[in-house]
Biopython code that builds the backbone (N, CA, C, O; Angstrom):
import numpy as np
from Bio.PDB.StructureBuilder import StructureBuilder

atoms = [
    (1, "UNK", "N", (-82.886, -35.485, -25.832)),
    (1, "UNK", "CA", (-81.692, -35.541, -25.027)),
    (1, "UNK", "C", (-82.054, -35.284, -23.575)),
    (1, "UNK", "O", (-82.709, -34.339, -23.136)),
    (2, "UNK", "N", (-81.415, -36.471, -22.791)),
    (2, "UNK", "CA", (-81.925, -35.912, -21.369)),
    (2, "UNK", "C", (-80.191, -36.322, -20.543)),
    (2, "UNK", "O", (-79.470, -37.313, -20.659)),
    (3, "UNK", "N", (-80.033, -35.002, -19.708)),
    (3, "UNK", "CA", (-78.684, -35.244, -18.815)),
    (3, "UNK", "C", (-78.703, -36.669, -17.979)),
    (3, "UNK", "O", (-79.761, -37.085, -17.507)),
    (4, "UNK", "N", (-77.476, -37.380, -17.831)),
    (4, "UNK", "CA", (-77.815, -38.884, -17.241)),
    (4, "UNK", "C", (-76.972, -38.567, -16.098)),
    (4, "UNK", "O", (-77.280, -39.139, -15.052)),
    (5, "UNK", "N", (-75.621, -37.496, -16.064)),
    (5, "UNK", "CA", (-74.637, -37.915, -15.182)),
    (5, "UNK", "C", (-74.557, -36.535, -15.038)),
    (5, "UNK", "O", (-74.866, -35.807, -15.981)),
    (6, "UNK", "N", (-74.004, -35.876, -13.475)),
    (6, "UNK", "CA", (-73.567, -34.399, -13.924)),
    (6, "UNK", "C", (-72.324, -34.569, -12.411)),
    (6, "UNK", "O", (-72.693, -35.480, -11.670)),
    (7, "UNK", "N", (-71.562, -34.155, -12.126)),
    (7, "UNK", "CA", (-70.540, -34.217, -10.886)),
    (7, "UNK", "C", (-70.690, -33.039, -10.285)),
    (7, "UNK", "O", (-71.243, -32.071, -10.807)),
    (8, "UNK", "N", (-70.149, -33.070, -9.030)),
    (8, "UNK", "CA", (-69.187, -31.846, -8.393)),
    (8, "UNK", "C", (-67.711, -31.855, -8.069)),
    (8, "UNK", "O", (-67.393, -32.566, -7.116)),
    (9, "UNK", "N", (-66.665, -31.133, -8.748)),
    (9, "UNK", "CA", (-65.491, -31.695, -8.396)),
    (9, "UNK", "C", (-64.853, -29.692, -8.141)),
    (9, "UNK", "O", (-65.244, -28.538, -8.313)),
    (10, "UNK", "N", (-63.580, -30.546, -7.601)),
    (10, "UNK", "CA", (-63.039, -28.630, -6.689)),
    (10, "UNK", "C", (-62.265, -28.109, -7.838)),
    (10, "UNK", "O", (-61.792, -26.978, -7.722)),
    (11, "UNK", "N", (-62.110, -28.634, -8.705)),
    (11, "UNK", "CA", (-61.237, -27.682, -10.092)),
    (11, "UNK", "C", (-61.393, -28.696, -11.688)),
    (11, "UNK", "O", (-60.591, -29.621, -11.817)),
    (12, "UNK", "N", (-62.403, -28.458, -12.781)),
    (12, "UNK", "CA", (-62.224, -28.838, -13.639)),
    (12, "UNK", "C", (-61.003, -28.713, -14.071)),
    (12, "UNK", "O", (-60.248, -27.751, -14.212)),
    (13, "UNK", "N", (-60.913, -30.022, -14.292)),
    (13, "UNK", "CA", (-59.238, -30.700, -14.971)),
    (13, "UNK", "C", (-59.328, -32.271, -15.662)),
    (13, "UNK", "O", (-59.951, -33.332, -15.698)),
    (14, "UNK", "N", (-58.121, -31.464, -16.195)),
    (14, "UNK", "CA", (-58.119, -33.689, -17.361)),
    (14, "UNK", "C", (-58.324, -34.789, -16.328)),
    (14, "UNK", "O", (-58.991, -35.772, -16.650)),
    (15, "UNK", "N", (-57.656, -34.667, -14.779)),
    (15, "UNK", "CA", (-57.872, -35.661, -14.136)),
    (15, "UNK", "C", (-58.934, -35.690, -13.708)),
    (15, "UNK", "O", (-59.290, -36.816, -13.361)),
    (16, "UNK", "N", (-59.850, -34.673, -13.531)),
    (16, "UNK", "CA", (-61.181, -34.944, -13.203)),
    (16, "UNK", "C", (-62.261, -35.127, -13.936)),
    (16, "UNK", "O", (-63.322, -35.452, -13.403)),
    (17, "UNK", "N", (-62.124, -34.911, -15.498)),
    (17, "UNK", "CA", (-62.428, -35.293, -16.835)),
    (17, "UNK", "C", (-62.392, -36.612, -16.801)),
    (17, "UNK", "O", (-63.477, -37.192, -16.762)),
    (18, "UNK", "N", (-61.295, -37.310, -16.807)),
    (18, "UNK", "CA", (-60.920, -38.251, -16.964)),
    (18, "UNK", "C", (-61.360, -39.776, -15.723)),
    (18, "UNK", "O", (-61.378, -40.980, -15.980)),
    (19, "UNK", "N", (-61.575, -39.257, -14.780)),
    (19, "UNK", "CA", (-62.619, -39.754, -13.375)),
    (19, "UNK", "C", (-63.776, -39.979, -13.908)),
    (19, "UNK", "O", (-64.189, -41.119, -14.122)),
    (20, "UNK", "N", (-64.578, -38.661, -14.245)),
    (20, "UNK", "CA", (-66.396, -38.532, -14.497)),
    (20, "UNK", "C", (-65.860, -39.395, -15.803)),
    (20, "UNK", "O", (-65.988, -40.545, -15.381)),
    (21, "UNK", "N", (-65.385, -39.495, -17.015)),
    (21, "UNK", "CA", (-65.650, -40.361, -18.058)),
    (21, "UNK", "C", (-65.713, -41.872, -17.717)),
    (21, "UNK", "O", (-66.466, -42.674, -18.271)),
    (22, "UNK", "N", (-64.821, -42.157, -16.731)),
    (22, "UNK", "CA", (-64.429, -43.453, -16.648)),
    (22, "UNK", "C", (-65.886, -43.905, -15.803)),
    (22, "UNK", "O", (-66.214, -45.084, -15.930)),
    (23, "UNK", "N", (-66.708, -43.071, -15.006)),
    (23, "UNK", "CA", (-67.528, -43.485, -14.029)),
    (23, "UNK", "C", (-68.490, -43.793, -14.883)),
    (23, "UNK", "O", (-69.099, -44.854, -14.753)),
    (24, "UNK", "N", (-68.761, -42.961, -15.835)),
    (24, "UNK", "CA", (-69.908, -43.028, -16.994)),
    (24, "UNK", "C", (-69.756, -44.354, -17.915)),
    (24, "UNK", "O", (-70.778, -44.857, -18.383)),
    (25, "UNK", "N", (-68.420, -44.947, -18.189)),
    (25, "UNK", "CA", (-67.963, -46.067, -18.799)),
    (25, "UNK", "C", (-68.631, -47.130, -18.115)),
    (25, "UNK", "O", (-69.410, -47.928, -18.637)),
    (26, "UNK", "N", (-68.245, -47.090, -16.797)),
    (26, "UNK", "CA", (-68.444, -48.244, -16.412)),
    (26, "UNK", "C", (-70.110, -48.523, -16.021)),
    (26, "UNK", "O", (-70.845, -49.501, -15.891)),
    (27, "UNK", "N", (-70.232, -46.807, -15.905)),
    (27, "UNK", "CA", (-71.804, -47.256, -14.912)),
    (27, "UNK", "C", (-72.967, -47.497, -16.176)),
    (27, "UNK", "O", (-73.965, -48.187, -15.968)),
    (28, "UNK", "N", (-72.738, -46.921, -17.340)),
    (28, "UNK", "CA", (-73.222, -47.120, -18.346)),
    (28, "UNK", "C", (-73.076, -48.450, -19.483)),
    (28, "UNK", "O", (-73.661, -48.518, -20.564)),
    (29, "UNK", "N", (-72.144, -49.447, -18.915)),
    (29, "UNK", "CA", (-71.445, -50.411, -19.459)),
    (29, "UNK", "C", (-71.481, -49.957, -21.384)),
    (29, "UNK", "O", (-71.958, -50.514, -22.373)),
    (30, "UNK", "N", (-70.859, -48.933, -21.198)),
    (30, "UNK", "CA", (-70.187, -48.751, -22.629)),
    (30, "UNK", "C", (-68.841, -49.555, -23.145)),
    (30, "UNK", "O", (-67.718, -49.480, -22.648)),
    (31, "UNK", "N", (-69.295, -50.416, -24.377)),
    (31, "UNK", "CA", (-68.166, -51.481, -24.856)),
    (31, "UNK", "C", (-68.380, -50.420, -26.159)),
    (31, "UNK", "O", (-68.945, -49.371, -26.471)),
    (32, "UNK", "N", (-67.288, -51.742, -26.805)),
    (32, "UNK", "CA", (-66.607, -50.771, -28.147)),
    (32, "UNK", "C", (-66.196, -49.824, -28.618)),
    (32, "UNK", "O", (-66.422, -49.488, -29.780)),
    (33, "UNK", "N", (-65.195, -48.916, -27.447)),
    (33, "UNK", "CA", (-64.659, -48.242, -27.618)),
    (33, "UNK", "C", (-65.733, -47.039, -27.742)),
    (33, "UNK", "O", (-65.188, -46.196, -28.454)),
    (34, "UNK", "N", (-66.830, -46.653, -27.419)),
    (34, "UNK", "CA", (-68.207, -45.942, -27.047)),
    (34, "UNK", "C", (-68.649, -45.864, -28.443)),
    (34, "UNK", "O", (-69.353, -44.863, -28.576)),
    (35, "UNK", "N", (-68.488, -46.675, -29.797)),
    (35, "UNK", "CA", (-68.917, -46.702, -30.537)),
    (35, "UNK", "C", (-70.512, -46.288, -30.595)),
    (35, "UNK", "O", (-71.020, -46.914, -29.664)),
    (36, "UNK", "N", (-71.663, -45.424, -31.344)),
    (36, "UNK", "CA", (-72.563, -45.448, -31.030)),
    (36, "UNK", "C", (-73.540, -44.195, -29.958)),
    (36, "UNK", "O", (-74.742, -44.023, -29.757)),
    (37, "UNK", "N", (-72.304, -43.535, -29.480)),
    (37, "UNK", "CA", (-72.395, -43.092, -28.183)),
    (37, "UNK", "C", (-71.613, -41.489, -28.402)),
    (37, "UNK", "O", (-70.463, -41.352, -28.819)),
    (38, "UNK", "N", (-72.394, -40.540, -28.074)),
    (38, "UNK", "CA", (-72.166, -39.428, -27.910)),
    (38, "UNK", "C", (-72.168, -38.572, -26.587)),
    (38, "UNK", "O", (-73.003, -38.697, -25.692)),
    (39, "UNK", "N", (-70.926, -37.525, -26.589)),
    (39, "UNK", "CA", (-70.727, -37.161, -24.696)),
    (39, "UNK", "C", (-71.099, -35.336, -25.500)),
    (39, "UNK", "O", (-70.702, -35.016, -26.620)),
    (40, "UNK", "N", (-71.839, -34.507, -24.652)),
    (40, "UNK", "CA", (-72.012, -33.048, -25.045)),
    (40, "UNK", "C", (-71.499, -32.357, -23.506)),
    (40, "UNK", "O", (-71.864, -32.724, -22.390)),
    (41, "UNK", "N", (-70.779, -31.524, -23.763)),
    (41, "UNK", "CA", (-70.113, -30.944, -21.932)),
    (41, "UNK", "C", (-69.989, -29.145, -22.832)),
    (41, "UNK", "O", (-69.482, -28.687, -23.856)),
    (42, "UNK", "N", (-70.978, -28.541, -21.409)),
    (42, "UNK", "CA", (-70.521, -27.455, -21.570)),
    (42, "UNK", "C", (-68.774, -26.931, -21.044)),
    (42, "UNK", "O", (-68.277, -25.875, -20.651)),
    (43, "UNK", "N", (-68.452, -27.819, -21.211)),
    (43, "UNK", "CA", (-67.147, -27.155, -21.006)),
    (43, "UNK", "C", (-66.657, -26.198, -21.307)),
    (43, "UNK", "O", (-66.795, -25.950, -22.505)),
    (44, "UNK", "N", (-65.911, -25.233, -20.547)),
    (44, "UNK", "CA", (-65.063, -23.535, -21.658)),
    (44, "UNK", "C", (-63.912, -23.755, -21.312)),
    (44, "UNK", "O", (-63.505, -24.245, -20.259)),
    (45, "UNK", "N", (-63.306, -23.359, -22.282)),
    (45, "UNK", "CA", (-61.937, -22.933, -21.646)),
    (45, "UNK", "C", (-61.755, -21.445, -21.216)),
    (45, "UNK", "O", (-60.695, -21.073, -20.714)),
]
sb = StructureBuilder()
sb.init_structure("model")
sb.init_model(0)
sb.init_chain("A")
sb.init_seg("    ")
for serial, (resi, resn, name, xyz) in enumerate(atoms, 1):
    if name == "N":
        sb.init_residue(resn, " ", resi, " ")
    sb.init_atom(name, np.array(xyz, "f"), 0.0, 1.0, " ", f" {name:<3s}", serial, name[0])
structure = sb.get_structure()
């Protein structure tokens, strides 16, 4: 496993979740619904 993408944003949130996924979609040209494809985020709540 090696990190491909990592951001800086001013408050983790769904909309900024939802930004970094979409950037990774596209820049990664993931089709089929990311079939195939696994995301790991240290995220906490």
């Amino acid at each position: 496993m090696y990190p491909i993408a990592w951001a800086v944003v001013e408050k983790e949130t769904t909309k900024t979740w939802k930004w970094f996924i979409g950037l990774l979609i596209k820049d990664l040209d993931i089709n089929d619904q990311g079939a195939g494809w696994v995301f790991i985020s240290d995220q906490q709540k």
